[in-house]
C-alpha positions in Angstrom: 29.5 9.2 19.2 26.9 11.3 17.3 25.9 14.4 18.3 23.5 17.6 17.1 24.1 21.4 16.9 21.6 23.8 16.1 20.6 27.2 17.4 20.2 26.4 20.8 23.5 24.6 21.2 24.7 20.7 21.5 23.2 17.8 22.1 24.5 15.2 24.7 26.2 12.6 22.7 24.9 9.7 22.1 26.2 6.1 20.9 26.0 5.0 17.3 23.6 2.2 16.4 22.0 2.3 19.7 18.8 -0.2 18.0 17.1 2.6 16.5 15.4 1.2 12.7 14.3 3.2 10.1 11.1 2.5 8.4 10.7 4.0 4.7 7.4 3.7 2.4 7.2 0.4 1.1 7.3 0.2 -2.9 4.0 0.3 -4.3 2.4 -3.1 -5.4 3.7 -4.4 -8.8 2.4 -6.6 -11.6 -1.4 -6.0 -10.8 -3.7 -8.2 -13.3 -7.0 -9.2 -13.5 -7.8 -13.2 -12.7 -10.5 -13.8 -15.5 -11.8 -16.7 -14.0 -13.5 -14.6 -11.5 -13.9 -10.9 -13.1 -17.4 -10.3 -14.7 -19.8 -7.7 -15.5 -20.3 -7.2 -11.7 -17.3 -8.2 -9.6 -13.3 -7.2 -10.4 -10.7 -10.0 -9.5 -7.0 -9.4 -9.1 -3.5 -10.2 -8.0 -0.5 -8.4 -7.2 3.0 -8.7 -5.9 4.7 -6.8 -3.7 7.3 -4.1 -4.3 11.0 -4.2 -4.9 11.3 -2.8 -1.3 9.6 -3.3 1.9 10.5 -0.3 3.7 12.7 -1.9 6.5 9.7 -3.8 7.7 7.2 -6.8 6.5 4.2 -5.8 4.6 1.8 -7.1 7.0 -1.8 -5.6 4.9 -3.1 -3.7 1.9 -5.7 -1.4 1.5 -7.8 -1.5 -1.5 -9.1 1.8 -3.1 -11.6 2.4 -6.1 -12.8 5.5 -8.1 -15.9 5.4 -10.3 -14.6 8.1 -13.6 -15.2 10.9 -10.9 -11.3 10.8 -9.8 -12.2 10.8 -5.9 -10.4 7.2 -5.0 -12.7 5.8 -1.6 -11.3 2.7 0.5 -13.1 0.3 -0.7 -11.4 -2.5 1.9 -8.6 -2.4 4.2 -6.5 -5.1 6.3 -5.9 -7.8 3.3 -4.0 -10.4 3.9 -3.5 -12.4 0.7 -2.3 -10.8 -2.2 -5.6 -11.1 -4.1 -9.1 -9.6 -3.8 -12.2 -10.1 -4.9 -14.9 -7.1 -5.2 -17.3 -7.4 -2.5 -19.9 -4.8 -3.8 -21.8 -4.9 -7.0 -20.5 -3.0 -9.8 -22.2 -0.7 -12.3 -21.9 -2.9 -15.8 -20.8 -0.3 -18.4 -19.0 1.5 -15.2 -15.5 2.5 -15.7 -13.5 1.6 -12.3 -10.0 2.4 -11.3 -8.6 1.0 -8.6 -5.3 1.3 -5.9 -3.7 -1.2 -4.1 
């Protein structure tokens, strides 16, 4: 049985393992690289792999953010699937990006 105390008294007990899961922050992404094939002087390609821990749960999306040198990172998409993306706007040739997965 498991049961609280604080200020205001007891809890009722309660049973342990009752079906309760705890979710954590996944790891962040690992191994990002660029897939040449694709990258140019207009469009950023790349790949990654998940991280060494899910969290308790499936990773079931990423979200993709970018920051043009002015350190303000903006979604730039969200819900992916795959674990690859492909720039969908033009970018600036010359342009420094950084980007998040």
């Amino acid at each position: 049985m498991i049961q609280a105390t604080n200020e205001y008294g007891e809890s009722s007990e309660s049973l342990v393992g009752i079906g309760a899961t705890i979710l954590l922050v996944p790891d962040a992404p690992i191994n990002l690289q660029d897939t040449i094939a694709v990258t140019s002087d207009e469009v950023a390609a790349f790949t990654w792999v998940d991280g060494i821990t899910f969290g308790g749960s499936p990773i079931i999306d990423y979200r993709i953010l970018y920051d043009q040198s002015i350190n303000d990172f903006i979604v730039l998409e969200e819900n992916i699937v795959p674990q690859t993306y492909e720039t969908k706007v033009t970018l600036t040739k010359g342009a420094e990006y950084k980007f998040k997965v």
